[in-house]
NUKE-901401 format. One record per residue: x, y, z of N, C-alpha, C in turn; residue in three letters. Coordinates in pm, whole numbers, padded with zeros to 5 digits, always signed. Last residue first. Layout:
N
XYZXYZXYZala
...
REM end
This chain:
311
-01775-01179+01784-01867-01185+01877-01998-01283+01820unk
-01553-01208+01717-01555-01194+01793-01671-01227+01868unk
-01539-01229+01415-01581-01329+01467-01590-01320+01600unk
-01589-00930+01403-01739-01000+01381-01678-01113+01407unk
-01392-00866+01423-01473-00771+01540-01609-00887+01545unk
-01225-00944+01167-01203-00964+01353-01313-00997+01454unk
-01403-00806+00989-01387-01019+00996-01348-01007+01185unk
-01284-00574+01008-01452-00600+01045-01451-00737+01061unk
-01012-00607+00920-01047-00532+01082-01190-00578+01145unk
-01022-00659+00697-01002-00770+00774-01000-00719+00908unk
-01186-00474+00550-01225-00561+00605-01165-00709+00703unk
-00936-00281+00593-01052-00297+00628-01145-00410+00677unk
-00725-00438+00423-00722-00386+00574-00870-00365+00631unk
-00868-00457+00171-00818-00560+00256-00790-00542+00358unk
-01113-00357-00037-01010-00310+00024-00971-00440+00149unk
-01062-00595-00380-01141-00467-00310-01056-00439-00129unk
-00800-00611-00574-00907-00687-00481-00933-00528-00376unk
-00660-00676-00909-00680-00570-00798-00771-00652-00693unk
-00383-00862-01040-00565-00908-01018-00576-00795-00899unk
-00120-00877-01235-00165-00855-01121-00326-00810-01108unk
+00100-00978-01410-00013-00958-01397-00044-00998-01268unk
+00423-01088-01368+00350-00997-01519+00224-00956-01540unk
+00647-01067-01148+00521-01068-01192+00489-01027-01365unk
+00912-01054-01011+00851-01184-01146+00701-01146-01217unk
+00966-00957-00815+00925-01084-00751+00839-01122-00884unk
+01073-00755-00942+01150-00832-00770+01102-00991-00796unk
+00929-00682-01076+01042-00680-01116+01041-00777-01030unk
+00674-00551-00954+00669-00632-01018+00777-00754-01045unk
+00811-00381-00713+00707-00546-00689+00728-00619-00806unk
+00902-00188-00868+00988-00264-00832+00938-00369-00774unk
+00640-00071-01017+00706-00150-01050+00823-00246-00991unk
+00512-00037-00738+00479-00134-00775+00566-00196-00895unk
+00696+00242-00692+00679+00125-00618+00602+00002-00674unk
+00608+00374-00891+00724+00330-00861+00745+00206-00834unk
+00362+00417-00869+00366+00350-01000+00523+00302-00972unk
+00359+00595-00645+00281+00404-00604+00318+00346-00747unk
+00536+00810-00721+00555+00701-00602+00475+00530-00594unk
+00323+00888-00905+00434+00874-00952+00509+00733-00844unk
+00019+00920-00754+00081+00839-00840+00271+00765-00896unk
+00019+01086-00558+00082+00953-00522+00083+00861-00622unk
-00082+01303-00676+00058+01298-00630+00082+01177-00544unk
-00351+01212-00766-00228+01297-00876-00102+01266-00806unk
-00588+01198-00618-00471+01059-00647-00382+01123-00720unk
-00738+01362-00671-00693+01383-00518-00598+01239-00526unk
-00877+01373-00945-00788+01433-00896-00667+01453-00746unk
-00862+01041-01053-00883+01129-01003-00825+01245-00943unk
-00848+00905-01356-00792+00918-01254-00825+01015-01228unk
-00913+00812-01621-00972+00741-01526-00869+00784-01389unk
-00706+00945-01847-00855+00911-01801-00835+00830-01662unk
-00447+01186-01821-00494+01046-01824-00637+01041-01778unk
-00245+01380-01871-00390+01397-01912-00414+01272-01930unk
-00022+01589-01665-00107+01460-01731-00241+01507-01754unk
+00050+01764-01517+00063+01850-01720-00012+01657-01733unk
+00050+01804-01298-00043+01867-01323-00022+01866-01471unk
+00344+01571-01276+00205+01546-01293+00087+01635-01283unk
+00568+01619-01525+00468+01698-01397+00388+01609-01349unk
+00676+01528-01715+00809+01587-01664+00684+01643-01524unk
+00525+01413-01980+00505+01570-01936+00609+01631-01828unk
+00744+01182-02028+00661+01290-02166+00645+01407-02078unk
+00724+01063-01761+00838+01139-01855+00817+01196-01949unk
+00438+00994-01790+00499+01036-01666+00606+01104-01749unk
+00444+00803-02036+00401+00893-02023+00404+00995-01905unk
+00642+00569-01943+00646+00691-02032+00591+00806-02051unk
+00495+00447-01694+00600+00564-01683+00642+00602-01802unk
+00289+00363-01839+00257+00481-01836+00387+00595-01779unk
+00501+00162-01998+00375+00275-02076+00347+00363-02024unk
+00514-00016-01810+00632+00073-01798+00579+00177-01930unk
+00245-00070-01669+00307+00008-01624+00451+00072-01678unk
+00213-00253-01905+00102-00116-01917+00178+00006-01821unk
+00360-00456-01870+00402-00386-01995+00294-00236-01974unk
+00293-00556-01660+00433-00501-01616+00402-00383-01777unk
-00073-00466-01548+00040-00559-01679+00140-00432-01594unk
-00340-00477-01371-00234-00459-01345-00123-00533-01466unk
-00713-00549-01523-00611-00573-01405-00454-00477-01445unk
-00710-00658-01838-00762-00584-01743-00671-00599-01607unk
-00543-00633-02186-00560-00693-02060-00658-00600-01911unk
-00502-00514-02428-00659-00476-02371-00679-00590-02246unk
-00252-00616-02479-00368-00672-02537-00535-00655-02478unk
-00120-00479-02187-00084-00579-02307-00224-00614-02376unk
-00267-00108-02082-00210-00277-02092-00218-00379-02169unk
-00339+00150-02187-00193+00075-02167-00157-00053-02158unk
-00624+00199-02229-00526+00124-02313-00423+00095-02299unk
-00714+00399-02013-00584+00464-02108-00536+00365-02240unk
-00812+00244-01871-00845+00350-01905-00826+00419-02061unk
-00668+00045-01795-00749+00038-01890-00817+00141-01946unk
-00436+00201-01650-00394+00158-01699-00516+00117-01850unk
-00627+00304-01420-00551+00451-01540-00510+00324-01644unk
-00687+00108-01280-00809+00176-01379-00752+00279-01457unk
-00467-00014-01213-00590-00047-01286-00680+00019-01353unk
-00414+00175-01010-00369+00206-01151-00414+00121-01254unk
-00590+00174-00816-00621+00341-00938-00508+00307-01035unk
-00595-00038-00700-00712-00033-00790-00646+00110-00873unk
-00310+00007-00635-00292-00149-00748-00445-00126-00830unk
-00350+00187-00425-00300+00232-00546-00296+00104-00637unk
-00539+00069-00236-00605+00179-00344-00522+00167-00468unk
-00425-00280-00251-00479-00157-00188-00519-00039-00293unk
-00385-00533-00306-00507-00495-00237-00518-00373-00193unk
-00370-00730-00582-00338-00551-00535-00424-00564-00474unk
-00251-01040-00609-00331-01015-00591-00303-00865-00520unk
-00157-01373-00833-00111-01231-00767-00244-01109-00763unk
-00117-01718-00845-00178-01577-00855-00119-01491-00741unk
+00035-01900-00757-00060-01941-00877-00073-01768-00940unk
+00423-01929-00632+00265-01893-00623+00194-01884-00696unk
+00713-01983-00394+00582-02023-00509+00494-01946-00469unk
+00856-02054-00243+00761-02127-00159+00661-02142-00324unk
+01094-01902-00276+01131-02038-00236+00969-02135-00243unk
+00992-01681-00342+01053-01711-00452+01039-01866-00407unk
+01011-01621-00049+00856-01626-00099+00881-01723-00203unk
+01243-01596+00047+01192-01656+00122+01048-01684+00039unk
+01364-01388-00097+01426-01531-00110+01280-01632-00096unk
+01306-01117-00063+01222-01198-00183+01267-01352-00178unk
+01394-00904+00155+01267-01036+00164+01251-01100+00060unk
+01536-00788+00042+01593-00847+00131+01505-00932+00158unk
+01413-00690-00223+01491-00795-00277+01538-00858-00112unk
+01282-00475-00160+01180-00572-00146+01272-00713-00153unk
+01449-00255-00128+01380-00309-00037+01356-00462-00044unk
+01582-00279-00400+01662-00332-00311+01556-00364-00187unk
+01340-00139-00511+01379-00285-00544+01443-00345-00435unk
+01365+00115-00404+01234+00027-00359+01295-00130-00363unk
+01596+00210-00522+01607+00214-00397+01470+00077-00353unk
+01529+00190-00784+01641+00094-00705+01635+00148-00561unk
+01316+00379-00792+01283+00240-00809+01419+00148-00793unk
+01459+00609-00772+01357+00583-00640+01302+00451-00693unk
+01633+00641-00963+01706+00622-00865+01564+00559-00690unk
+01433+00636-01263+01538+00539-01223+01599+00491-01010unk
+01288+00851-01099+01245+00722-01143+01316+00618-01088unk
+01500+01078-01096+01414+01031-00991+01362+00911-01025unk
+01654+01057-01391+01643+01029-01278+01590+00996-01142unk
+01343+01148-01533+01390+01004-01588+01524+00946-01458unk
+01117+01370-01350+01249+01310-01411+01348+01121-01442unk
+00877+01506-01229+00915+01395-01231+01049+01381-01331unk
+00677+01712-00953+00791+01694-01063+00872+01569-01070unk
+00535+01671-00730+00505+01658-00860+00637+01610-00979unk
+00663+01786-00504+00567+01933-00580+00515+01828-00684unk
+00917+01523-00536+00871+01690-00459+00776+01791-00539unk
+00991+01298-00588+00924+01353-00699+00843+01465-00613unk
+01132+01172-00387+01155+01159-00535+01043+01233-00607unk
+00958+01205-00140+01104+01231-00148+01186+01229-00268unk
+00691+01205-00226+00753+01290-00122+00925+01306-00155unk
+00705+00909-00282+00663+01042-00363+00733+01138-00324unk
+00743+00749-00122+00891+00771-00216+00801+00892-00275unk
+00576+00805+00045+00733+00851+00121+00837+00824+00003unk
+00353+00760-00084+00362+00836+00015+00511+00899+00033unk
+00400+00445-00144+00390+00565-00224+00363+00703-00181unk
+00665+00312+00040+00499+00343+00024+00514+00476-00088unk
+00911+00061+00212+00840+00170+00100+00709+00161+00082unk
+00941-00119+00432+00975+00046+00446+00971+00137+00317unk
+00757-00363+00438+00899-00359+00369+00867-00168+00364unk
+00670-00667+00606+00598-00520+00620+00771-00452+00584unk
+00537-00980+00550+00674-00882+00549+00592-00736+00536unk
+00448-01322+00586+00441-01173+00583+00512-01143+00616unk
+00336-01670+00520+00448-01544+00515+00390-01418+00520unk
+00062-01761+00528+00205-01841+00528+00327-01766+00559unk
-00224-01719+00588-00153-01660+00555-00019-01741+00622unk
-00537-01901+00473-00449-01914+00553-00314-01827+00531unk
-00745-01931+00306-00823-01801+00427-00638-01852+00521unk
-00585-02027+00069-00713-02042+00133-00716-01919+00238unk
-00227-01903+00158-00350-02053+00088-00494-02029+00144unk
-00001-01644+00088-00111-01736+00156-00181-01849+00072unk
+00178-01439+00161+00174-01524+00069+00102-01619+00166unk
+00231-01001+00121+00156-01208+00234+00147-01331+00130unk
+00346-00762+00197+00375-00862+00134+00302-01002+00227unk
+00276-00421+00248+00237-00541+00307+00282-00650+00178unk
+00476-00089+00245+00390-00196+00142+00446-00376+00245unk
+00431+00208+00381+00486+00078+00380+00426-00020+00278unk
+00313+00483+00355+00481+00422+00424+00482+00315+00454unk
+00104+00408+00214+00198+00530+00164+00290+00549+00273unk
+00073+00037+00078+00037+00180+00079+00103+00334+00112unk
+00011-00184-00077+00108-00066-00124+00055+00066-00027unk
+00021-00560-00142-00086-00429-00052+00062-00291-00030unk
-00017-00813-00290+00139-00692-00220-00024-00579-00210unk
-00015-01161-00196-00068-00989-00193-00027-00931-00166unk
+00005-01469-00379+00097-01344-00347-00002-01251-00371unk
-00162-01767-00321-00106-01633-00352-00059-01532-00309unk
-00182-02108-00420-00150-01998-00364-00145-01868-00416unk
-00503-02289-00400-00347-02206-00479-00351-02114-00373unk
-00757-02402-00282-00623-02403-00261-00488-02354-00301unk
-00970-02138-00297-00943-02188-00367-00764-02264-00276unk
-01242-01958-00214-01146-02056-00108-01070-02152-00212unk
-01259-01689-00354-01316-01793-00346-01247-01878-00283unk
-01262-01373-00155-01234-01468-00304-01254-01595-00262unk
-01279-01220+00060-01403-01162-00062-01365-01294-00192unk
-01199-01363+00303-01263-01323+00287-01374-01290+00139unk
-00891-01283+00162-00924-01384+00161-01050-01439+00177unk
-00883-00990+00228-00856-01046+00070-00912-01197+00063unk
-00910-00958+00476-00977-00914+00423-00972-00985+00277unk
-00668-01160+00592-00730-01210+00596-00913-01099+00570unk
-00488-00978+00431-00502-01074+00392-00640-01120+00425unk
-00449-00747+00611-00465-00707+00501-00531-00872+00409unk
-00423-00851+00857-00546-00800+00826-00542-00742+00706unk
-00122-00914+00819-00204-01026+00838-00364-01020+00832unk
-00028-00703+00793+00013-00763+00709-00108-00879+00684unk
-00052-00580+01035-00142-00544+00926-00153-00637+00838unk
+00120-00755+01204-00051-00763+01214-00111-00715+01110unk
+00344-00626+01067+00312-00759+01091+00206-00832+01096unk
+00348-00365+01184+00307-00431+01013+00295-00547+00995unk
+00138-00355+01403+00301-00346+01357+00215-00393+01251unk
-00089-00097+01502-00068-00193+01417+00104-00220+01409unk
-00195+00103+01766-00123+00120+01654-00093-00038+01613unk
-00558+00170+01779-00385+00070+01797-00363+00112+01705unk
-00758+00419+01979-00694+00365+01854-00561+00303+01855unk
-01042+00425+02132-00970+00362+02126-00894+00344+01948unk
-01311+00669+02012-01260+00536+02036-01092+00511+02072unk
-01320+00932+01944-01451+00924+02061-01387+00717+02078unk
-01242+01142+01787-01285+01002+01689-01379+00962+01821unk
-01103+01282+01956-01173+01330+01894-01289+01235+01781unk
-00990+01167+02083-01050+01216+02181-01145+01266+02055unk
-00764+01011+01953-00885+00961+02002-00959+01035+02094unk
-00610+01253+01849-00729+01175+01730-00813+01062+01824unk
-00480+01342+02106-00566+01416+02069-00688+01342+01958unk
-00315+01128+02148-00406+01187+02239-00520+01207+02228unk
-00180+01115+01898-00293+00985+01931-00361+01010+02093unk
-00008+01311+01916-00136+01303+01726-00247+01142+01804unk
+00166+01228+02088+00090+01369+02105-00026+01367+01996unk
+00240+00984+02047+00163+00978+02153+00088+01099+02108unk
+00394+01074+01744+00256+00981+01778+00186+01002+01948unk
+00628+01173+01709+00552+01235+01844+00379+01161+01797unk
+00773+01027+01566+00860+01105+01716+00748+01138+01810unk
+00612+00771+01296+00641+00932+01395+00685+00967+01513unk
+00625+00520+01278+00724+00584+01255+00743+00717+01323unk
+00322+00502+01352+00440+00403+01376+00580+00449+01350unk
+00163+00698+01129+00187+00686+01314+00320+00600+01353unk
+00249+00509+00912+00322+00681+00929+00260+00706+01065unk
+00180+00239+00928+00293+00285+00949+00320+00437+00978unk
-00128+00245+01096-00029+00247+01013+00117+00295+01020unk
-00360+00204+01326-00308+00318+01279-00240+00262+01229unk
-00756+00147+01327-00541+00096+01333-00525+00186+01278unk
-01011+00050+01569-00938+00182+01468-00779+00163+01475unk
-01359-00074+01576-01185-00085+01572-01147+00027+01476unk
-01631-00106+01740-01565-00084+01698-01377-00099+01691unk
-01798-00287+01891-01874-00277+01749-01728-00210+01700unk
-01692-00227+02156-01704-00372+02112-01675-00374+01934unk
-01829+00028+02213-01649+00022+02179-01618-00107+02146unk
-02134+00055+02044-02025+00022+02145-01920-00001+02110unk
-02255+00423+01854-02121+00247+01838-02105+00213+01977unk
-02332+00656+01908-02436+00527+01953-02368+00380+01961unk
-02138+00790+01653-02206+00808+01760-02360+00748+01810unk
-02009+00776+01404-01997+00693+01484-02069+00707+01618unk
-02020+01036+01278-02114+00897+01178-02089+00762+01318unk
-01865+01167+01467-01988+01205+01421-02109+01079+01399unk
-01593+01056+01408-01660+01030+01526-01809+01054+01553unk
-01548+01131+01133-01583+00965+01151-01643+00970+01285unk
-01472+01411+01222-01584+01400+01112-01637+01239+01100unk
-01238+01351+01342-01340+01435+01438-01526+01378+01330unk
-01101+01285+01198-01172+01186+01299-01238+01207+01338unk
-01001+01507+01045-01087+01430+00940-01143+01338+01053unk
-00937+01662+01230-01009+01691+01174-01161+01600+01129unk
-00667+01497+01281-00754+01515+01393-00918+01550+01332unk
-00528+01491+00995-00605+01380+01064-00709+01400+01177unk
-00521+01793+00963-00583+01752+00866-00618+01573+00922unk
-00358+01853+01224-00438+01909+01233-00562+01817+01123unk
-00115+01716+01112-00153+01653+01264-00287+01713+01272unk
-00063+01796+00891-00072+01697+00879-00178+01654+00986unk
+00034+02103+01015-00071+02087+00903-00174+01916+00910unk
+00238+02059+01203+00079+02057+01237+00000+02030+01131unk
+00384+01699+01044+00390+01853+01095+00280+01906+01129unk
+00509+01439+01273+00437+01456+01173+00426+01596+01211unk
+00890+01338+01226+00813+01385+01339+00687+01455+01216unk
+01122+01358+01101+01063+01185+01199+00931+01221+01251unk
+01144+01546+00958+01258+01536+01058+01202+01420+01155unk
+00843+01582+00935+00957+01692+00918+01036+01654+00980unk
+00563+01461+00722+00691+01408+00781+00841+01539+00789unk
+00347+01455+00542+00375+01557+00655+00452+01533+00720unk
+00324+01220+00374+00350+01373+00351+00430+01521+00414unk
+00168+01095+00519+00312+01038+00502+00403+01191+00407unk
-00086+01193+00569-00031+01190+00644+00156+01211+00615unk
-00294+01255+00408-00179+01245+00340-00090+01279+00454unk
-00575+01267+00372-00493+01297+00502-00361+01378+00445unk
-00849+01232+00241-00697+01251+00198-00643+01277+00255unk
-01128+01068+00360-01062+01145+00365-00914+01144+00298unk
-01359+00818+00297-01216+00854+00255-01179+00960+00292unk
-01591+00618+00393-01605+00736+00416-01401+00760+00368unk
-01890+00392+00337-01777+00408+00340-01743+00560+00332unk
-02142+00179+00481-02097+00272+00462-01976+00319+00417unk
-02188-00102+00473-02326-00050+00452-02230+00104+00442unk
-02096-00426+00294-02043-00295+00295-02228-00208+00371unk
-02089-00769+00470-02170-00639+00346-02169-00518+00354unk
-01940-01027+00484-01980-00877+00556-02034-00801+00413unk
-02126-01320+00501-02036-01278+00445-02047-01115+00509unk
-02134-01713+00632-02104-01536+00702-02022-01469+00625unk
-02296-01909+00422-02158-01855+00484-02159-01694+00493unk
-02527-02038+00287-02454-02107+00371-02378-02035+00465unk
-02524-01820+00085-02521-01954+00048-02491-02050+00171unk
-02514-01537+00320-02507-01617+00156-02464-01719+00171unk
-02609-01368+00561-02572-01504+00529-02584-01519+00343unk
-02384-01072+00652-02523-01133+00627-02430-01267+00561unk
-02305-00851+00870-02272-00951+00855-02408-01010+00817unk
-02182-00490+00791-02266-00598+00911-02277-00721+00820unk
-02027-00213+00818-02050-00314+00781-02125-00432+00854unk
-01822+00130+00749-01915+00027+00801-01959-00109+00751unk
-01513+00228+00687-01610+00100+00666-01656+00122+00781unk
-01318+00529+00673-01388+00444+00814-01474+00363+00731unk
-00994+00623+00598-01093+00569+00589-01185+00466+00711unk
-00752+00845+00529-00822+00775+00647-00913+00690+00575unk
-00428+00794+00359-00597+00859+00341-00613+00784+00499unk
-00171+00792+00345-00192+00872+00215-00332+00916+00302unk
-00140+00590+00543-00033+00706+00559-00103+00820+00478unk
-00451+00534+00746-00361+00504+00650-00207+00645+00641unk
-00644+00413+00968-00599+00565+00971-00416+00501+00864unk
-00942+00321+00934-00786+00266+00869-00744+00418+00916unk
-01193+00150+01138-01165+00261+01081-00983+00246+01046unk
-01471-00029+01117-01352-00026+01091-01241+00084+01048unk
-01794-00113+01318-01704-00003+01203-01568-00037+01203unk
-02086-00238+01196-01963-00295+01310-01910-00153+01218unk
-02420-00326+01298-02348-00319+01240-02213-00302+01332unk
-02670-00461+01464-02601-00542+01423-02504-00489+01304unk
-02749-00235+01611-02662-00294+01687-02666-00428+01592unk
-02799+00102+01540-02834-00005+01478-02732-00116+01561unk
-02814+00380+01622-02822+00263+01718-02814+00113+01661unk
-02737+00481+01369-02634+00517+01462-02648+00372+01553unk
-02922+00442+01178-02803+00359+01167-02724+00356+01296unk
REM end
């Protein structure tokens, strides 16, 4: 694989996880589609490691690590074949230069840092990519763990984006410390989110939209706790407002999250639940939703769409 020169890599250095896609470009029906050939997750949990603006060694040590381990599976890549973004919790950190010395020496590439702006816009044009070129519009809130991407788009075309200062990462962390959950923390870390999202909601509200679309991990893992579990309206699939305010009941039943006992969730997703169930409810709320359609990963591949129309 190493020499293989018609694949490409994409690597996400996220707030919650890393992840590196591989991928190479085959023809269906007519049209250049990418076809997963590898995928690799680490739990960083970068957004975690936040002491005073600044990321702590633990954190700084558990990313360098985990690149060190992508630079491996990456060895023979031209620097062409590859791309690596960093996210908001680099973007925010005091001492990023010092954590981006060292993670590209060790990853062996070149790594940008992303404004959210651009993500915003590779989060989409991955989403747009895997669905059908349909003219409606839609709304993709992409959640991840210091920031959630807002895009409202047509076809493979993105119309609006907003990169809005909550993630399930940083309200976890700061509302629900060790786990522990309370009918306050809830309440007070979902008006805080709301108000986020409400300084941007004019502008979308104004334009409309057919469908709504989760492109990131946490819209798939609560999809799947939600059917899992039966929470959503009428054995609905996908994302319901009514399944999510179900499971924040159940969140308040045990007062932990080591005292849940939900199916379909994994263990290394436990503590960004509370935060990403937050946070999406105040998406929901804000901006009307009552169902939401998960989509496979969107930063990613809109890193590999780049590299590959590139060349």
């Amino acid at each position: 694989m190493k020499g293989d020169a018609s694949l490409f890599a994409a690597i996400d250095l996220g707030s919650n996880a890393f992840r590196l896609m591989i991928g190479q470009s085959v023809k269906r029906n007519q049209q250049l589609m990418i076809q997963e050939v590898k995928t690799l997750r680490e739990p960083v949990r970068l957004a975690e490691g936040f002491q005073g603006g600044a990321l702590d060694e633990l954190a700084l040590d558990r990313g360098w690590q985990a690149l060190a381990r992508f630079g491996k599976k990456l060895r023979g890549f031209e620097a062409g074949r590859v791309r690596a973004v960093a996210t908001s919790a680099v973007r925010q950190a005091d001492n990023a230069p010092l954590f981006l010395a060292s993670a590209e020496r060790h990853l062996g590439f070149r790594i940008d840092v992303i404004s959210g702006h651009e993500e915003a816009q590779l989060v989409y044009a991955g989403v747009a990519h895997t669905l059908p070129d349909t003219q409606r519009m839609r709304l993709v809130v992409d959640i991840g763990g210091g920031s959630t991407e807002l895009i409202l788009g047509q076809g493979a075309q993105p119309l609006l984006t907003e990169s809005v200062a909550v993630g399930s990462g940083t309200v976890g962390a700061r509302y629900f410390p060790g786990g522990a959950i309370s009918a306050r923390a809830l309440l007070e870390a979902e008006r805080v989110a709301t108000l986020q999202f409400e300084r941007v909601a004019r502008r979308y509200r104004a334009k409309g939209w057919q469908q709504v679309i989760g492109s990131s991990g946490t819209a798939r893992m609560l999809a799947k706790v939600l059917k899992a579990n039966g929470l959503n309206d009428d054995g609905q699939g996908g994302v319901t407002y009514g399944g999510l305010l179900r499971l924040s009941l159940r969140l308040l039943e045990v007062g932990h999250v080591k005292q849940l006992k939900l199916a379909g969730l994994q263990a290394h997703r436990l503590s960004i639940l509370p935060g990403g169930l937050v946070v999406m409810l105040a998406a929901f709320k804000v901006f009307g939703v009552s169902h939401m359609t998960p989509s496979e990963p969107g930063l990613r591949l809109g890193v590999l769409h780049g590299l590959m129309s590139k060349h």
